[in-house]
N, C-alpha and C positions, 0 to 999 in steps of 0.2 A: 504493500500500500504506500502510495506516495505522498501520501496528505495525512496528518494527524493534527486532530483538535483537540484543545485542555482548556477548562474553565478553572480557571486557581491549580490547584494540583490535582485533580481529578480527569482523566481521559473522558470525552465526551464522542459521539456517532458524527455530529454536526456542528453545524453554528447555530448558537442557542435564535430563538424566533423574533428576540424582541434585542439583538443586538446592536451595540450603540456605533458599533464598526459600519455595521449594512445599513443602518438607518440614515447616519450622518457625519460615515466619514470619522467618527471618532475614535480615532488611533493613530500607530505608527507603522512604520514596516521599516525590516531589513532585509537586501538581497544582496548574496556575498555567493564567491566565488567557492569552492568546495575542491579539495586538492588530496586525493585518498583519502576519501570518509570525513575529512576534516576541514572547518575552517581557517587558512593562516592566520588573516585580519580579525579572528571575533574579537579579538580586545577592544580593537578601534568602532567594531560595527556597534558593541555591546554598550561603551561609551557614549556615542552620539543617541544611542536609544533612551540613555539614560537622561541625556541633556532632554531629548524630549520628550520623554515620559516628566521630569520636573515641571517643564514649563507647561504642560497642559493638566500635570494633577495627575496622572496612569498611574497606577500602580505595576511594577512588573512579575511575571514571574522570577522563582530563584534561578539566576546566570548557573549555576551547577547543574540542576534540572534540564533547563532549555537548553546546555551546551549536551548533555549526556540523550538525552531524545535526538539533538541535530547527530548525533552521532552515530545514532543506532540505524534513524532513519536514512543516513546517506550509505549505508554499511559498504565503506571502502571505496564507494564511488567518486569518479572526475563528473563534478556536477553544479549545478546552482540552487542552494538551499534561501529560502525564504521564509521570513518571520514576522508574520503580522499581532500586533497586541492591540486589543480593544480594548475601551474603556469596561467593556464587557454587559450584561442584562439591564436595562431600563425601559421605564413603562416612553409611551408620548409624551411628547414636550423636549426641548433644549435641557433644561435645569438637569445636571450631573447628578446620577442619585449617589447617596451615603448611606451606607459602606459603599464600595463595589468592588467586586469580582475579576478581572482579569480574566477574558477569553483572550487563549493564543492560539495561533495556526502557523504549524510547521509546515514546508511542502518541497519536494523535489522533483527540480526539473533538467533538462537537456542544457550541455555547455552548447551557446551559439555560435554561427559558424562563427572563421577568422575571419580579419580585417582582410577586403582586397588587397593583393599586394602593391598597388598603385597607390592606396588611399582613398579617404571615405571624398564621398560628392554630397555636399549641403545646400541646403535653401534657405531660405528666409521665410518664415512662419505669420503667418497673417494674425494668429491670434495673440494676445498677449499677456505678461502674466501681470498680478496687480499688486499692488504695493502693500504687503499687514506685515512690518516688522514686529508682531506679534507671534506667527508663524514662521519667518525670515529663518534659512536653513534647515527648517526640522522637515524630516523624509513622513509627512502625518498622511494620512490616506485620504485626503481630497487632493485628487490627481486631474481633475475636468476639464484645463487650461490645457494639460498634458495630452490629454487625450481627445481634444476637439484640436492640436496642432499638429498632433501625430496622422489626424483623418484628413489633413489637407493634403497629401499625396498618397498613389496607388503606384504609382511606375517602382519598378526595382531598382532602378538606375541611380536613384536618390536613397542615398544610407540614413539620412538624418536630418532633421530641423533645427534653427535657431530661433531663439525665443527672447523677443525684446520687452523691458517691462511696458506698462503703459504709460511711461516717460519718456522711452524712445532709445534708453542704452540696453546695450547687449547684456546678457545675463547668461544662457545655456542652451545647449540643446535640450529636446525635448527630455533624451534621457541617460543627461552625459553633462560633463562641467568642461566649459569651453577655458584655454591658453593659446594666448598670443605674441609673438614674438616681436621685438623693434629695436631696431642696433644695440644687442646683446642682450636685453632684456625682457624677462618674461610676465607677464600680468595675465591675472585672470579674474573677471568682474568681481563685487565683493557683492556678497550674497546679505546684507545685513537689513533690505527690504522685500526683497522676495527671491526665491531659488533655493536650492538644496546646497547644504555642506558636504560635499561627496568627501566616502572615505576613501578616493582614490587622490580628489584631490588634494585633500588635507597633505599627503603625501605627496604630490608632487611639487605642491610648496616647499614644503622641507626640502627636499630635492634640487629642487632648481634655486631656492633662495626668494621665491616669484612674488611679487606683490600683488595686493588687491586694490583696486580703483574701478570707478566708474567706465564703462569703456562704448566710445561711440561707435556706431556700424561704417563707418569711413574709417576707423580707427583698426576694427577688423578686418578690413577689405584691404587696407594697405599693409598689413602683415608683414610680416619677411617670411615665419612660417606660423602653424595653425594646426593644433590638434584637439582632439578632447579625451576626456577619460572620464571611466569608472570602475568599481569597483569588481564589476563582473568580466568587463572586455580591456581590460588595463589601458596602456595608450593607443589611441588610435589617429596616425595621421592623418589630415584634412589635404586632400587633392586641389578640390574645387569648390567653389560659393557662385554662383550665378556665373560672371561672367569674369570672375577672378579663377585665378590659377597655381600651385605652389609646386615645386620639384619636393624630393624625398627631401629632409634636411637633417644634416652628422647630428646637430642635439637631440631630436626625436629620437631617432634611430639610435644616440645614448644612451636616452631617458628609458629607451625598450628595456636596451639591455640591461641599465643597474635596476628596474624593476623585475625582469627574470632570473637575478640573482638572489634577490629580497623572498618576492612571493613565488613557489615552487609551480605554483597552479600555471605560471606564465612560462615557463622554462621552455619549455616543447615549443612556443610561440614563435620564437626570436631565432634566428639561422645565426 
């Protein structure tokens, strides 16, 4: 079975009927890379769930529990495990009930393919996401932005979206933390109004030294080079943006390789 549900510490069939997850979005998730049966990054994935299980009030399950189930359930597998936590049963209405309960949902799935070897082909996204620094970085499960920008193309030829906020700077792909490149220096938007704190990019900060700023879509388009990351597909270099264009470039193609010597799951990746 590739899905298992727990409500607190208890195994459950389903998702309970009156879920504050499926009602409204209330919760979090994590989806991480899985490298023989095992997480490398759960410390980092386990941390940011932690930041925002605080800021919205979640209670979690025990990190011993949920690390010992993700383990069982991937038994030994190259895979992609996912962790959703709900605020867990409430009746109608918004108002958070007290106590609550913790529904989590474990789940395993298929590693996707690899990156073209040319590099990804992006577009520019018509929808946009909106400003609640109140949400700002947390991975919470109202994903609608995400997935009404992800429906604006069918072609295969197109790997990914960019997502500007309703201000007009660049922020991320649909589902992936965008870096850009400008006579030696790397930046990648600052997430402190809306977008995800990815745990891949957290690390290629560390990594490259990168800063965060505001960053305009003229500002991306004149790049030197362009990639994005996460946590499931590590880096992936950006080819193309509409009518812009980038060759491979030696830092990417660095950045592979000291990530496939970090995280094991990447290793087979990188020639």
């Amino acid at each position: 079975m590739s899905v298992r549900h727990f409500v607190g510490d208890a195994v459950v069939a389903a998702t309970p009927d009156f879920d504050r997850g499926l009602a409204y979005g209330d919760g979090l998730f994590e989806t991480m890379r899985a490298h023989r049966g095992d997480v490398h990054w759960w410390p980092a994935h386990w941390r940011r769930l932690q930041r925002g299980a605080h800021a919205l009030g979640i209670v979690l399950p025990d990190e011993d529990r949920a690390r010992g189930e993700a383990r069982d359930l991937l038994d030994g597998a190259e895979a992609v495990l996912k962790l959703i936590v709900t605020r867990g049963n409430g009746g109608r209405g918004y108002a958070p009930p007290e106590p609550a309960t913790p529904h989590w949902i474990l789940s395993r799935h298929d590693v996707p393919p690899a990156t073209p070897a040319d590099g990804l082909t992006l577009r520019w996204c018509r929808t946009r996401l909106a400003l609640q620094p109140a949400l700002a970085g947390l991975k919470h499960c109202n994903r609608l932005e995400q997935v009404l920008a992800r429906a604006e193309w069918r072609d295969a030829d197109t790997h990914e979206g960019l997502m500007l906020s309703t201000e007009g700077d660049a922020v991320s792909a649909t589902s992936a933390n965008l870096f850009v490149l400008h006579d030696g220096r790397w930046t990648t938007p600052a997430i402190d109004r809306c977008g995800v704190a990815g745990v891949c990019r957290e690390w290629a900060i560390g990594a490259l030294g990168a800063r965060e700023a505001r960053l305009a879509v003229t500002e991306v388009e004149a790049a030197d080079a362009v990639f994005l990351c996460n946590a499931v597909r590590g880096i992936l270099p950006v080819a193309r943006l509409g009518a812009c264009s980038w060759r491979p470039h030696p830092q990417v193609a660095q950045l592979q390789r000291r990530l496939a010597a970090e995280h094991p799951a990447f290793a087979t990746e990188v020639a």
